[in-house]
C-alpha positions as CSV (number, residue, x, y, z in Angstrom):
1,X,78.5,83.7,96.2
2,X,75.9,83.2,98.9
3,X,76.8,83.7,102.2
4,X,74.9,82.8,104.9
5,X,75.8,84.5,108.5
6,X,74.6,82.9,111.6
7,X,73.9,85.5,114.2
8,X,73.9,89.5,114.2
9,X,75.5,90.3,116.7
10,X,78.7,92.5,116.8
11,X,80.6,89.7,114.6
12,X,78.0,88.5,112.3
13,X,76.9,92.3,111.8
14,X,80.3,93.7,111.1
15,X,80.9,90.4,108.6
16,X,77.7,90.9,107.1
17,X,78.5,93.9,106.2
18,X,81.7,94.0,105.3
19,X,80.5,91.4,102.6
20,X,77.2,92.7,101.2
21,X,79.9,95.9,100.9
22,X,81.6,93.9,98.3
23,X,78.2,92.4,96.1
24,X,78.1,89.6,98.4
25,X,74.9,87.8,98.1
26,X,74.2,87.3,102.4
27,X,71.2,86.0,104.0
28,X,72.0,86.6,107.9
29,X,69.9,84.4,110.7
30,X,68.9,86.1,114.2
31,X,66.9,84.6,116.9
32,X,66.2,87.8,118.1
33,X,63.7,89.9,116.1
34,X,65.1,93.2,117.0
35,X,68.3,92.9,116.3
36,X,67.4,91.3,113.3
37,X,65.4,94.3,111.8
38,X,67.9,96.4,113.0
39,X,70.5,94.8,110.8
40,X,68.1,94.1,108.0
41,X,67.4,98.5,108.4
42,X,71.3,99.1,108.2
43,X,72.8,96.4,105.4
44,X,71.8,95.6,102.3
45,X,71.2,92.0,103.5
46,X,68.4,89.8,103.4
47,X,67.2,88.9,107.3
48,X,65.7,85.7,108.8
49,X,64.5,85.5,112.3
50,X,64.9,82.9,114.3
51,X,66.9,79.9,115.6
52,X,70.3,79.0,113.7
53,X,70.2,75.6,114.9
54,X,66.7,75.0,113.2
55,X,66.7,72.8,110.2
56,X,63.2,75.1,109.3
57,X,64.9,78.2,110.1
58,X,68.4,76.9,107.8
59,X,66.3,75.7,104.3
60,X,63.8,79.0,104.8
61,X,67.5,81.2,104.3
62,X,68.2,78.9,101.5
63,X,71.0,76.9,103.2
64,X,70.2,74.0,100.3
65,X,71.8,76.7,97.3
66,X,74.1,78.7,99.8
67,X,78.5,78.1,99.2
68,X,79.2,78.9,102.9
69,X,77.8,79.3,106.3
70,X,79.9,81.5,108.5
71,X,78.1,80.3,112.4
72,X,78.9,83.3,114.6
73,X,76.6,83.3,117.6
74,X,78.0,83.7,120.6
75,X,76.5,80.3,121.7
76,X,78.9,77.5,120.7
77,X,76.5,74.8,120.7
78,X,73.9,76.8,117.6
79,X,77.0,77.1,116.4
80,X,78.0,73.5,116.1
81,X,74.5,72.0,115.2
82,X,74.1,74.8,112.8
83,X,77.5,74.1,111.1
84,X,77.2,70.0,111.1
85,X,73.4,71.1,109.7
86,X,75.2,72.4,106.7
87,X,77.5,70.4,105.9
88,X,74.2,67.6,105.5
89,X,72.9,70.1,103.0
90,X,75.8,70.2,100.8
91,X,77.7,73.5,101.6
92,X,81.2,73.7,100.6
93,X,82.3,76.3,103.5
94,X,81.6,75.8,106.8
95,X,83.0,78.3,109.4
96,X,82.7,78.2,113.7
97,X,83.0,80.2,116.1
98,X,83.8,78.2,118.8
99,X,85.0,79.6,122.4
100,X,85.0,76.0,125.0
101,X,88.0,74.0,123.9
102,X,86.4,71.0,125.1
103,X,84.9,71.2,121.7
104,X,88.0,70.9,119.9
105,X,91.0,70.4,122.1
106,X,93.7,67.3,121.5
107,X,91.5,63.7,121.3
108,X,88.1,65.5,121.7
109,X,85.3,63.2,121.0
110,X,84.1,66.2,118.8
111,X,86.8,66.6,116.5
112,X,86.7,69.5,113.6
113,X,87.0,66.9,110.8
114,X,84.7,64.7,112.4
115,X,81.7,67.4,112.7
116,X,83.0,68.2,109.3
117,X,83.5,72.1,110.2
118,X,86.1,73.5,107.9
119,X,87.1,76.1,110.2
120,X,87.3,76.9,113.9
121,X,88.0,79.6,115.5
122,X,88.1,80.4,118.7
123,X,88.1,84.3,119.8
124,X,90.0,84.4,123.1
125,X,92.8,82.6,121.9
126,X,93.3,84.5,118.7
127,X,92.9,87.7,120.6
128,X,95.8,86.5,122.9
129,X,98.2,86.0,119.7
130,X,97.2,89.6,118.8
131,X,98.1,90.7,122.4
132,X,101.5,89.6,122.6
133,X,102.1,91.0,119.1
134,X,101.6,94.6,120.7
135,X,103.6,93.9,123.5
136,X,106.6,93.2,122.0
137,X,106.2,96.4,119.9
138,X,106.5,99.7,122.5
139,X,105.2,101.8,119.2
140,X,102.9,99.7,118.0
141,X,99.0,100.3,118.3
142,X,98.3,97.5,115.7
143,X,100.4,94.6,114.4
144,X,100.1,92.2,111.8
145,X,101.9,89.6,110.0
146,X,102.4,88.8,106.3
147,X,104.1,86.7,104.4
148,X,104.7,83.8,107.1
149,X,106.1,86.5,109.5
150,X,108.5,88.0,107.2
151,X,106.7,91.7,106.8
152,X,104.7,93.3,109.2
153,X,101.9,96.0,108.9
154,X,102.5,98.5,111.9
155,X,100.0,101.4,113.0
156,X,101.9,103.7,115.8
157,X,101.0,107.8,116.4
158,X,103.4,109.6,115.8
159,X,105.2,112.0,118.7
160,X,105.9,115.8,118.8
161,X,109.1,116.6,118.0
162,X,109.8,113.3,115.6
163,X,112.2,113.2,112.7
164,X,109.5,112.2,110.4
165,X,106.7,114.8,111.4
166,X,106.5,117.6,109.0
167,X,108.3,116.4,106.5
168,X,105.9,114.8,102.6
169,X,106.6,111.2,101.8
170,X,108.6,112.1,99.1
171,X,111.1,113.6,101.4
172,X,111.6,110.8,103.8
173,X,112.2,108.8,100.5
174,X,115.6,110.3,100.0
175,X,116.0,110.7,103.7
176,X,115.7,107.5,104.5
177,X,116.7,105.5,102.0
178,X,118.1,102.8,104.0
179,X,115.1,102.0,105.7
180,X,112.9,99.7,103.8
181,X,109.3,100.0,105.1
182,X,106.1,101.6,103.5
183,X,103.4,104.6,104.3
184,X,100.4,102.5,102.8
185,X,98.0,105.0,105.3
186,X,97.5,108.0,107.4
187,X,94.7,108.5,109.7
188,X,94.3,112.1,110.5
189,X,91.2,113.0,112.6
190,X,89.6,110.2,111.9
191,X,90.0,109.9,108.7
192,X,92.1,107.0,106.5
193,X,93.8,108.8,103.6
194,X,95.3,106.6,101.1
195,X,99.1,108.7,101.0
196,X,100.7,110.0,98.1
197,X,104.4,111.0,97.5
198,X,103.0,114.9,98.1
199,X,101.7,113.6,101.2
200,X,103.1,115.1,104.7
201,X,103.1,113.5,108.2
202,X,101.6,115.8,111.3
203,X,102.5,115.0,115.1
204,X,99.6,113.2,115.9
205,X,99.1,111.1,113.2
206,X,98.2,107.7,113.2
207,X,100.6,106.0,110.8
208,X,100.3,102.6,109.2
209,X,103.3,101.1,107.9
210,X,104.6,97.6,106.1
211,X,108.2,96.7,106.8
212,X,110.3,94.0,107.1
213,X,110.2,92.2,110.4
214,X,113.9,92.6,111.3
215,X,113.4,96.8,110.7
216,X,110.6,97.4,112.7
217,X,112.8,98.4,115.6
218,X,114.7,100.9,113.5
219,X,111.1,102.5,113.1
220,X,110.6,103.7,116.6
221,X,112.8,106.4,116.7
222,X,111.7,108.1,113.9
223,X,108.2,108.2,115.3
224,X,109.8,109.7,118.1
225,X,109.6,107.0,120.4
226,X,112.4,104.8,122.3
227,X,114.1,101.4,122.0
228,X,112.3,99.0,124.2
229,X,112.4,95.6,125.6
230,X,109.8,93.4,126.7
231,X,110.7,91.4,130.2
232,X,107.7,92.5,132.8
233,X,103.8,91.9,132.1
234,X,100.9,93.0,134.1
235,X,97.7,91.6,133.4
236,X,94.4,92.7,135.3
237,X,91.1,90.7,134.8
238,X,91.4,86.6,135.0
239,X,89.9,86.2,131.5
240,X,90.1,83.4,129.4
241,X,91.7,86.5,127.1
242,X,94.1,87.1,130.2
243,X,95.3,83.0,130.7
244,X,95.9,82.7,127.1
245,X,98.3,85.4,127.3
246,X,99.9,84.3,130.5
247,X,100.7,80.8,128.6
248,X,102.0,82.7,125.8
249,X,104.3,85.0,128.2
250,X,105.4,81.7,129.9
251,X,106.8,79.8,126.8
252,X,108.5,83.3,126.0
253,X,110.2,83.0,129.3
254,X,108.6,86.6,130.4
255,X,107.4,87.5,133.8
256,X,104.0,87.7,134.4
257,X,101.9,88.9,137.3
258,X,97.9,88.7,137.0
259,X,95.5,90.6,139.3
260,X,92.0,89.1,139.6
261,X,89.0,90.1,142.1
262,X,87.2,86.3,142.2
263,X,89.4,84.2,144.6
264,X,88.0,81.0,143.2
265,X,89.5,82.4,139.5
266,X,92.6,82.9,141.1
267,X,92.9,79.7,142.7
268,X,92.2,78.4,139.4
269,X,94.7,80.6,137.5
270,X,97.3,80.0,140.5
271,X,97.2,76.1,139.6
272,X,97.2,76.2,135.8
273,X,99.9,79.0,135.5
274,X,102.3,78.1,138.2
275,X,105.2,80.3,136.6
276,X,102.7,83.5,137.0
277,X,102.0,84.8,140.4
278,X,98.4,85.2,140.6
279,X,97.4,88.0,142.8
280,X,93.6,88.4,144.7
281,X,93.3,92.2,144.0
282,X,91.6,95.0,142.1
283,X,93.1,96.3,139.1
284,X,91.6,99.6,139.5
285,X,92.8,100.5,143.2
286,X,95.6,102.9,142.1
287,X,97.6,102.5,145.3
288,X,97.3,98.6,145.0
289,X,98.6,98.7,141.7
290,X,101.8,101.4,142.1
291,X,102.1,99.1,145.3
292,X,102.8,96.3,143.3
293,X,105.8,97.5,141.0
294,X,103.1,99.1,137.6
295,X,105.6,101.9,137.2
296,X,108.8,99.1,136.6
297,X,106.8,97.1,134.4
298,X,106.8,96.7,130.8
299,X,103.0,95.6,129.6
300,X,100.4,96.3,130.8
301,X,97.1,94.3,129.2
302,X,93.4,95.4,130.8
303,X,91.6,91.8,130.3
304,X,88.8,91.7,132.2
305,X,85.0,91.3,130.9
306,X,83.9,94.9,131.6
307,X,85.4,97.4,128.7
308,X,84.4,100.2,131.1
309,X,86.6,98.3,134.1
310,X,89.4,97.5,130.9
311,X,89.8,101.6,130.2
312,X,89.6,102.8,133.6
313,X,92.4,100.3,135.0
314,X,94.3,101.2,131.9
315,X,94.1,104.8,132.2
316,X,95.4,104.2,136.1
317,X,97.9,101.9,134.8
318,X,99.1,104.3,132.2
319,X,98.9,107.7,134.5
320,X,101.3,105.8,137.5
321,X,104.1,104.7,134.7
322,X,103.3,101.8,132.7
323,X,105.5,101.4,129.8
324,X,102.8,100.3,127.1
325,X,99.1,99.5,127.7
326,X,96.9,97.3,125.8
327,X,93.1,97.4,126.7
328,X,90.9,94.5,126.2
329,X,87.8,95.9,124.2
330,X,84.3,93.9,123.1
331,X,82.3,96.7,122.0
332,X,83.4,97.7,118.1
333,X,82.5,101.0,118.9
334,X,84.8,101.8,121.7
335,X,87.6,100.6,119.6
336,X,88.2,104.0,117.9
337,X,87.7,105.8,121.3
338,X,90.8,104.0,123.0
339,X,93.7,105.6,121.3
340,X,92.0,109.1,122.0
341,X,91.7,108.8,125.4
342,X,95.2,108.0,126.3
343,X,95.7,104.3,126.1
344,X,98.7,103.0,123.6
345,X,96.9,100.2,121.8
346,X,93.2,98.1,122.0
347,X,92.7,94.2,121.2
348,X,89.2,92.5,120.5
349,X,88.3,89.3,120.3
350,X,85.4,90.2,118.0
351,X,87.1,91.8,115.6
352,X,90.3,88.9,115.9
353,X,87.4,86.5,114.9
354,X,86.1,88.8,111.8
355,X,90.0,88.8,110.7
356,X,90.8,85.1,111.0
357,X,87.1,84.7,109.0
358,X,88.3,87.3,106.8
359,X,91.0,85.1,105.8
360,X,89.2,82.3,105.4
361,X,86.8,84.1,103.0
362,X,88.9,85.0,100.4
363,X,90.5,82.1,99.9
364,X,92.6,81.3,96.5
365,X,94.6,84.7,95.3
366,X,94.6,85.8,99.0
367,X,97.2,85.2,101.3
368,X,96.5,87.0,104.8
369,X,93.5,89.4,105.0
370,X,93.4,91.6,108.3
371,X,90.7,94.4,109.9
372,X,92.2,97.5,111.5
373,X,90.5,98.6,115.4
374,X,91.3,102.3,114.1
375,X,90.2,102.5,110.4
376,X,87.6,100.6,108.2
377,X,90.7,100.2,105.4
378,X,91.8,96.4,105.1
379,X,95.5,95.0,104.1
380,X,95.3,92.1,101.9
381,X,98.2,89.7,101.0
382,X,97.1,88.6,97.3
383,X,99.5,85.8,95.4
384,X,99.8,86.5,91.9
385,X,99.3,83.6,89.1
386,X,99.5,84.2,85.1
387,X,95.7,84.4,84.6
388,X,96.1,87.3,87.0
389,X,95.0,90.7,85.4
390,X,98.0,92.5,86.5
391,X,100.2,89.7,86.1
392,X,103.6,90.8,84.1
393,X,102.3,94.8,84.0
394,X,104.2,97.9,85.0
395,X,102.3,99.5,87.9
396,X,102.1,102.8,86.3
397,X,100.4,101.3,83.3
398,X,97.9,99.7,86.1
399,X,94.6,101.3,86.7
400,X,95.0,101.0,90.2
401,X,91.9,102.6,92.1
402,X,92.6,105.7,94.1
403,X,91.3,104.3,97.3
404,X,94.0,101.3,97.1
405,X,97.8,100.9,97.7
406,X,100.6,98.5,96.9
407,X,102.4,98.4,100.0
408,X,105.1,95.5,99.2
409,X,105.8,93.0,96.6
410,X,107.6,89.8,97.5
411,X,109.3,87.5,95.0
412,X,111.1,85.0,97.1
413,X,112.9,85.8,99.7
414,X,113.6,89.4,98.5
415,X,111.4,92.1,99.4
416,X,110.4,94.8,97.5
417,X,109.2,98.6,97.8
418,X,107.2,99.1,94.4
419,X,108.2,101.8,92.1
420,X,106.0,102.1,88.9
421,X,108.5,100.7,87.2
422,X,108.2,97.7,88.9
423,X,106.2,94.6,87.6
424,X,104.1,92.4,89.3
425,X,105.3,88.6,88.2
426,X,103.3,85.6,88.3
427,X,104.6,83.8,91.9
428,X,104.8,87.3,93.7
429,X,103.0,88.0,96.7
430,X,101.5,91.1,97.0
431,X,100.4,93.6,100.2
432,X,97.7,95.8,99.3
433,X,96.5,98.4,101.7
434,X,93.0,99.4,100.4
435,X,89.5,100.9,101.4
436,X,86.1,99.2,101.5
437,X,84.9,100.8,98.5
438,X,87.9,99.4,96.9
439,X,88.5,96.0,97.5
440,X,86.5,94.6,95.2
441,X,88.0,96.0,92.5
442,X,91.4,95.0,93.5
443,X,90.5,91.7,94.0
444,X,89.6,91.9,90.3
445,X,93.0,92.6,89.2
446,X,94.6,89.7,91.6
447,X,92.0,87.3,90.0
């Protein structure tokens, strides 16, 4: 498939390359020329310089014989022109990355169907969604959902001292065979390891586990970590990240106090959120912020548009008492640095976009595809069909690669931990947990 990817910046880079990774054909479009050799230095990609929203520019990448167009500037309006380009020139997949919702809000003039975009998808507000997730969770450095909410992929570190730590995978099996969740990885200094029964957990591992969405509380004290409940939420920066959140914590009925150092944003906030109380005040004044209650508090989210400002007020936040702190990170390579510094959990709304692309990618035998901030591994949620190679099979007699793991199968509204005994049947769903060098050879035995 030919892929063409509009823009080379932190998005369209890690995209890019997260698909040329798996023998995608991928012709990416930068206006500017340095960034465009770097990227053309560091992927196996083919690069065009200059303006996405140039007809020229669009045939000279060979948008007339490309099957999708994944427009991931950070400018929404090359981003619209280049998308409703495309779909003039016949290609099937059209995806946007769109942050103003005047552009596609309720009775916009510029509707998605009308522009003809098939998908779009706008960063702040999906990076929101992801906050809350965390929240809710005190253990929790990453959350996902699968199968409509039913199972959820969990990454939390494990504590000194907890009943799992020190003890192989095999062992926990019979020790805990009431709980009904999954190992699928273990990142150890950095390093994802795909675990095996042998395998055994270490304080200070970063665990990442697939379990039923009405166990994951019965996870946290085996980590080592206490019941929790989420009522209180700090949130420091006025971003369009930080008012998303606030109307989810609204709806949720959940208390929510924002600090913000622009008046005029917090005039603005003050009228659009008036369940928050929106306060005129630097989130990294330590006595300001124990001053206002940050040691009672339950969440505390760092959403401002500085990543250095984001860790510093989280580390303050953190140090006077906060329960759990999620830091708002734009950078992809600061993502990996957050958990070792201190700070409980990270969002981005980069990496949100690459997911919700990500699922829109690999359409037809997947499900749900997500990106982890603290490994390169992905978790796929693949539907199984009869022409599906591992359709009907025993897993032991499957040829599973080493870098891959079968987290869950679900048939209906039963969920399963897979044995290789078990069989995949056509109409399953299945969570895979797997590597970059191994997803496309999963994929084959889904398709």
């Amino acid at each position: 498939m030919k892929v063409l990817v509009l823009g080379a910046g932190e998005v369209g880079f890690h995209l890019a390359k997260r698909l040329s990774e798996e023998n995608q054909d991928v012709v990416v479009i930068e206006s500017d020329p340095e960034r465009a050799d770097f990227a053309s230095q560091q992927l196996d990609v083919l690069t065009v310089v200059g303006n996405g929203a140039s007809l020229p520019v669009l045939e000279k990448a060979g948008i007339s014989n490309a099957s999708m167009l994944l427009s991931v500037t950070s400018k929404d309006e090359v981003n619209l022109i280049a998308s409703m380009a495309a779909k003039k020139f016949g290609v099937q997949h059209v995806v946007a990355r769109i942050s103003n919702p005047e552009y596609y809000g309720e009775g916009s003039v510029l509707s998605q169907e009308q522009m003809g975009i098939d998908l779009m998808i706008n960063p702040e507000r999906e990076c929101a969604r992801e906050t809350f997730d965390l929240l809710r969770s005190e253990i929790a450095t990453d959350v996902v959902p699968f199968a409509d909410g039913r199972v959820h992929l969990v990454g939390l570190k494990v504590k000194e001292g907890a009943p799992v730590a020190g003890k192989t995978l095999a062992e926990l099996a019979k020790d805990l065979h009431d709980h009904h969740y999954a190992t699928v990885a273990i990142v150890r200094d950095g390093k994802t390891h795909i675990p095996r029964s042998d395998s055994k957990i270490h304080a200070g591992d970063q665990l990442y586990l697939l379990s039923p969405t009405a166990e994951i509380e019965d996870i946290a004290p085996l980590a080592g970590y206490k019941r929790s409940r989420l009522r209180r939420v700090m949130i420091a920066g006025g971003s369009a990240e930080g008012e998303y959140l606030a109307q989810i914590l609204d709806t949720k009925g959940i208390e929510c106090t924002i600090l913000d150092r622009d008046r005029r944003r917090c005039l603005e906030l003050a009228e659009r959120l008036p369940h928050a109380l929106v306060l005129h005040a630097d989130a990294t004044d330590l006595e300001l912020l124990e001053m206002e209650g940050v040691a009672g508090i339950d969440g505390f989210v760092a959403a401002t548009g500085s990543d250095e400002t984001n860790l510093l007020s989280s580390l303050l936040a953190k140090t006077a008492g906060a329960q759990k702190v999620v830091s708002l990170v734009h950078k992809f390579e600061y993502l990996r640095l957050i958990p070792r510094v201190g700070v409980d959990a990270s969002v981005s709304p980069r990496m949100s976009t690459v997911n919700a692309i990500l699922r829109y990618v690999r359409r037809g035998h997947v499900v749900t595809v997500a990106e982890l901030t603290s490994t390169d591994a992905e978790t796929i949620e693949y539907s199984v069909d009869e022409e599906s190679a591992i359709a009907g099979k025993m897993l032991r007699e499957v040829h599973f690669p080493k870098d891959a793991v079968i987290g869950t199968i679900l048939r209906g509204d039963e969920i399963i931990l897979p044995r290789g005994d078990d069989r995949v049947l056509p109409g399953d769903d299945v969570i895979v947990f797997a590597l970059p060098a191994a997803v496309s050879e999963v994929e084959q035995l889904f398709s």
